[in-house]
N, C-alpha and C positions, 0 to 999 in steps of 0.2 A: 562323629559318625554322621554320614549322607542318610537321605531320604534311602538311597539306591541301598546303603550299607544295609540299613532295616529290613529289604527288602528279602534280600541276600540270607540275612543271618536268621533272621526272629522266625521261622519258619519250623525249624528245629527245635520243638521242646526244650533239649537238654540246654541251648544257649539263649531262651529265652529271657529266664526270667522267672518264667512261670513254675520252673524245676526246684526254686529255694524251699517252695512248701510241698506237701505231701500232695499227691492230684486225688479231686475228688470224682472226676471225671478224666476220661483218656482217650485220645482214638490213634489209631495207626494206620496209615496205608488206606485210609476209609473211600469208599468209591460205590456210587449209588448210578446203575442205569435203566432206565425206561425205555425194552425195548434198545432203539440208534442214538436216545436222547439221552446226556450226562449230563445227569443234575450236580452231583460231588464226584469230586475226582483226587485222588491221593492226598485224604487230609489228614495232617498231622497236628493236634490240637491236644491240650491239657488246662481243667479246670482247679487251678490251685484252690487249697481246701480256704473257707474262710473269706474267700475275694468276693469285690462283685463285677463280673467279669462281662462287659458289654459284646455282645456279636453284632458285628457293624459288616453291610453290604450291600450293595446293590437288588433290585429287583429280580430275582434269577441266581442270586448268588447259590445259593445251598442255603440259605440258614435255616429254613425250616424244616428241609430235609434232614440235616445233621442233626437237627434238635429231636425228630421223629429218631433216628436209629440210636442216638445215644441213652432217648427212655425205652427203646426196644420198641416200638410202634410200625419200626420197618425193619426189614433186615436189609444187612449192606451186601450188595451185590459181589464185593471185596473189600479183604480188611477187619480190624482186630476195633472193638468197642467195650471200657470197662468202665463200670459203674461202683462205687468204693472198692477199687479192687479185683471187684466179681466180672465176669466176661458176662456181656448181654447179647442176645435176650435171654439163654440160659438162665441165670440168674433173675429173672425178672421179680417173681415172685418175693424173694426176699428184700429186694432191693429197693423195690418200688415201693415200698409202703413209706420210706422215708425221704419220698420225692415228692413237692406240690407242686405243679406244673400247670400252667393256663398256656395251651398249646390252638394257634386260629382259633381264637373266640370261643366261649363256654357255650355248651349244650344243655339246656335246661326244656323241664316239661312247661311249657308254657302254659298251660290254665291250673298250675301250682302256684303259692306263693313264694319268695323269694326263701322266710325261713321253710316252707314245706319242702323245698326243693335240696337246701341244704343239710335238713332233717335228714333226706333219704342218701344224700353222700354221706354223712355222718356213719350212718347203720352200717354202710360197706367198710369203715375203715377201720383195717386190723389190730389198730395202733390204739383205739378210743373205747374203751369200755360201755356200756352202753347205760348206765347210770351217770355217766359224763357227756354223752352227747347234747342235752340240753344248754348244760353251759358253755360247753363247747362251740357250737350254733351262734349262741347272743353273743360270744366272745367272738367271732368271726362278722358279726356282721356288725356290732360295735367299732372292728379294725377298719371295714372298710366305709364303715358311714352310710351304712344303709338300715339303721335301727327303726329309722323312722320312716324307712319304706318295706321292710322285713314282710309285709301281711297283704302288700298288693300280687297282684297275679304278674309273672314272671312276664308275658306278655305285653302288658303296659309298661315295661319297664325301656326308657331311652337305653341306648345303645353304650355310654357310659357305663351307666346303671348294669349294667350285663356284665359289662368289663368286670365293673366291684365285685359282681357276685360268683363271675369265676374266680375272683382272685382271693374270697373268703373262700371258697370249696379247696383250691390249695394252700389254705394254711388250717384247716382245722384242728391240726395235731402239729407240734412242732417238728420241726424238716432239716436233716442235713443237707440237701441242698431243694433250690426254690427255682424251678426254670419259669419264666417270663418269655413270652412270645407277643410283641407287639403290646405291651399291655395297660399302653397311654392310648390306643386306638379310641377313636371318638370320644373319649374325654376333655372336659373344659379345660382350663388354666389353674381354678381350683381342684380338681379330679388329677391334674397331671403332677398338683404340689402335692395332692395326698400318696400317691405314687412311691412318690420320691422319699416323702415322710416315713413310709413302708418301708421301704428298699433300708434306710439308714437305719430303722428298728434293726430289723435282721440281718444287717452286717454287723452290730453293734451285740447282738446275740452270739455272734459268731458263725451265722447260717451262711452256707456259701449262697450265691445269685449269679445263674449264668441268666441276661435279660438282652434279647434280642428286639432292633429300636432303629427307628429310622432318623430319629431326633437327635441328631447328634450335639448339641446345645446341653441335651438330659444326660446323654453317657455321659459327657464332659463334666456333670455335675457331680452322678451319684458313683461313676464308677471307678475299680481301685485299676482294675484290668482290662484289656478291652483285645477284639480278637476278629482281624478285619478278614473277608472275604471277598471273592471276585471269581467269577465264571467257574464255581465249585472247588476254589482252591484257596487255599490259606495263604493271603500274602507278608502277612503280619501278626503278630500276638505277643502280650507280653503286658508288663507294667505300663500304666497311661502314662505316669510322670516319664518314662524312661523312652516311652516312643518321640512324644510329645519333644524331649531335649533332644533325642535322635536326627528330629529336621533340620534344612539348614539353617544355622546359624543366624541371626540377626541383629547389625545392632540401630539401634531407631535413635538419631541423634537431632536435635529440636535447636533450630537454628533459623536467624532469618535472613541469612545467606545462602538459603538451599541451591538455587541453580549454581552459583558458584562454590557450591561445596559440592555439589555432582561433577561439575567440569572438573576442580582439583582429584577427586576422586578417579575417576574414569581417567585420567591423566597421567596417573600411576597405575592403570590395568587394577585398581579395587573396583570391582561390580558395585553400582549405587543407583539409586530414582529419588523420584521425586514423593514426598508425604505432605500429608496434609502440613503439620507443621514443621517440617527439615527435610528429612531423607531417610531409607533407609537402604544400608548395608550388607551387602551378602558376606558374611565372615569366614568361607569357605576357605579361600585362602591367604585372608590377611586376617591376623589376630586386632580384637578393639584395641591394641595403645597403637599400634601400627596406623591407624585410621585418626584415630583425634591427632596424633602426631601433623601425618600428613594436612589434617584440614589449619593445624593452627598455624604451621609452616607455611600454606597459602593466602592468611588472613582471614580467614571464616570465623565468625563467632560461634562459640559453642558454648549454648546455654545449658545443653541438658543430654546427656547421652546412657541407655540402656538398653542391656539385653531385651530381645522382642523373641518370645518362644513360639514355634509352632501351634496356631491351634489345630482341634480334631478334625475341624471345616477342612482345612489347607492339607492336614495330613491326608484325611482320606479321600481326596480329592486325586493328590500325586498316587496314591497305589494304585487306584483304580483306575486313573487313565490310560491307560497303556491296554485299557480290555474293552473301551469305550466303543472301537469298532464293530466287536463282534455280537452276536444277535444272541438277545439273554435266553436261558432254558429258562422259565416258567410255569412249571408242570403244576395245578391243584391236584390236590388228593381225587375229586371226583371224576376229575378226566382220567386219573390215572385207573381207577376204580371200570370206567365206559369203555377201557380200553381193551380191559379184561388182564392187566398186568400181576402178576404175584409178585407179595409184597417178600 
């Protein structure tokens, strides 16, 4: 299967991929406008229950929008949104208490401290008895490694430091599913491996993680799913391993014949370049025995020859260019607010 094949298919829940498990999240037909401006436009998406399901897109794509109507914080302009099940925002109420979500940056009173602040999310939440909130709190700020800054004022706190402490307010009660928005922002290297440390806890619990990221280095690392966007529309989605084999074909063969192992190549119409140490391959149309065939036939040595898989880089590089022309909608919440828009 091509890049273009992925392109084509994985669009369609039912042939995704993401259909083998129950969805713990759904949308249909989803289409969010501003006013003339289309933020999401006809997306069809499902979060399989248990994954952790990367949303990868450009600057403009929708992800935050979709992330807002899927916890009901917008309604869609057109189109169907279910949350276990339940249609949203209808269902909100029931629904939402078993969703921890750090959506654009946490909101906190700033001349509170860090546990004061988590104190008072605690008290709101349906889920947490109120002779449990305490441990609850030090159990939330122990996850994110803020114990020993737990009693400073929310306001001295770096912009890291903020990230943690939204990301302790959504887990203070355990969560069928955990949305993530951007939530390595301004964090260190060590901040972005505790992250990740996070993310593996809770998929390892079995909590699902829809986590929206521009780092694609990180989906690549912690996620099972991943679910790419482009000018409001779903170009792709589906299992990482299965996109990831979906591109073309590669095979990387290490040779120190390389120019004349391109010329026997390209000599036979197989597509090949030049690598650092050989070449490599586009397998698209010639199968790997076909190709070492060909080079030994011409005299090339061939020390070392393997499959080269797609990374996430290369993959979402190719969906996304095709929209590179056109001028991204980047709508904030506040503009949208100045504009005077109903949500």
């Amino acid at each position: 299967m091509t890049i273009r094949d992925v392109t084509q298919a994985v669009p369609a829940p039912e042939g995704s991929g993401a259909g083998t498990r129950p969805a713990v999240a759904r949308t249909r037909g989803l289409r969010k406008v501003y006013r003339s401006a289309v933020a999401v436009d006809g997306v069809d998406l499902e979060v399989p229950q248990g994954a952790v399901v990367g949303m990868l897109g450009p600057n403009g794509s929708g992800k935050t929008t979709t992330i807002r109507m899927l916890l009901g914080l917008v309604r869609p302009t057109e189109g169907e949104v279910e949350l276990f099940g339940q249609p949203m925002p209808e269902s909100a109420e029931s629904t939402l208490p078993h969703v921890g979500a750090l959506v654009e940056g946490p909101g906190f009173h700033p001349f509170l401290s860090g546990r004061d602040n988590l104190l008072r999310f605690a008290a709101a939440e349906p889920l947490l008895p109120s002779n449990k909130i305490g441990t609850a709190v030090a159990d939330a700020l122990e996850l994110v490694g803020l114990s020993s800054a737990a009693n400073r004022r929310y306001k001295g706190y770096s912009l890291g430091m903020k990230q943690r402490l939204g990301l302790a307010a959504a887990l203070l009660v355990p969560r069928k599913l955990v949305v993530l928005d951007e939530p390595t922002n301004g964090l260190d290297p060590a901040g972005t491996r505790e992250i990740r440390r996070i993310m593996a806890e809770l998929h390892a619990r079995g909590t699902t993680v829809l986590v929206s990221s521009h780092l694609l280095s990180e989906v690549e690392a912690t996620c099972t799913h991943v679910i790419v966007l482009s000018k409001g529309t779903v170009v792709a989605q589906g299992e990482l391993g299965e996109l990831l084999e979906a591109g073309n074909p590669t095979l990387e063969v290490i040779t120190p014949d390389a120019a004349q192992a391109v010329d026997a190549l390209r000599a036979n119409r197989i597509p090949a370049r030049l690598a650092p140490d050989g070449v490599l391959v586009d397998l698209v149309a010639s199968p790997a025995p076909q190709v070492i065939e060909t080079l030994v036939q011409a005299g090339v040595s061939v020390h070392e020859a393997r499959r080269k898989r797609t990374g996430l880089e290369d993959l979402f590089a190719r969906l996304t260019e095709s929209h590179e022309d056109e001028a991204p909608v980047d709508l904030e919440l506040n503009e949208v607010e100045q504009a005077g828009v109903a949500s």
